[in-house]
N, C-alpha and C positions, 0 to 999 in steps of 0.2 A: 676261532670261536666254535663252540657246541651249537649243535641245533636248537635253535630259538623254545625249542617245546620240550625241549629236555631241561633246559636253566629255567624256566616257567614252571613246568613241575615239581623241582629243585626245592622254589621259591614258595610255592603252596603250599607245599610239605612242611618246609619251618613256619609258616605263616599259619597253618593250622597247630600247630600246638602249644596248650594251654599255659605252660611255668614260662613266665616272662625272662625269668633267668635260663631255663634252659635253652628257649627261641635264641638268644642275645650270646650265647655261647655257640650256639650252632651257627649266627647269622655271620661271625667273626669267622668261625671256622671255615663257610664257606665263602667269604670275601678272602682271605689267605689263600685256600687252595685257588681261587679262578679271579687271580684281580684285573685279568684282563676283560671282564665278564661285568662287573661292580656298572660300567654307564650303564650299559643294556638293560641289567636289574633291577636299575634307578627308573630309567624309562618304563619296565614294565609296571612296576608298584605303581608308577605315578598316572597310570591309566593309558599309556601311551601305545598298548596293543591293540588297539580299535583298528575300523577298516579305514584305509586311504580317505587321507581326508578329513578325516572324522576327530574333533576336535577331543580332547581328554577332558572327564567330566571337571566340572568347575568347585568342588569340592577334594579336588586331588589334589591339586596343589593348598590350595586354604581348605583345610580340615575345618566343618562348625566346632565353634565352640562347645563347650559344657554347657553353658546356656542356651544354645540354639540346639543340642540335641536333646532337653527336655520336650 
């Protein structure tokens, strides 16, 4: 595996950009080239690079709704 801050940067990079179709093309493209990479990307999106210890926020896994983010 890559250095954890390089697939992290990777990930911020498609996760910043705006065409939800482009993101969704890029995020295939890069789940094919590195799928031995896909748990670690799951864990990182899902809040799971905190410090030892350190619980992942409680909204990462259950997203609020549309109602709770008005």
């Amino acid at each position: 595996m890559r250095d954890p801050e390089v697939v992290e940067a990777e990930l911020v990079e498609i996760s910043a950009m705006a065409d939800d179709e482009t993101k969704l093309n890029n995020i295939i493209a890069w789940c094919a080239t590195h799928p031995d990479e896909i748990p670690f990307a799951i864990h990182i999106l899902l809040g799971g690079r905190g410090k030892k210890g350190e619980a992942a926020p409680s909204n990462a896994i259950n997203p609020p709704s549309a109602a709770e983010q008005l």
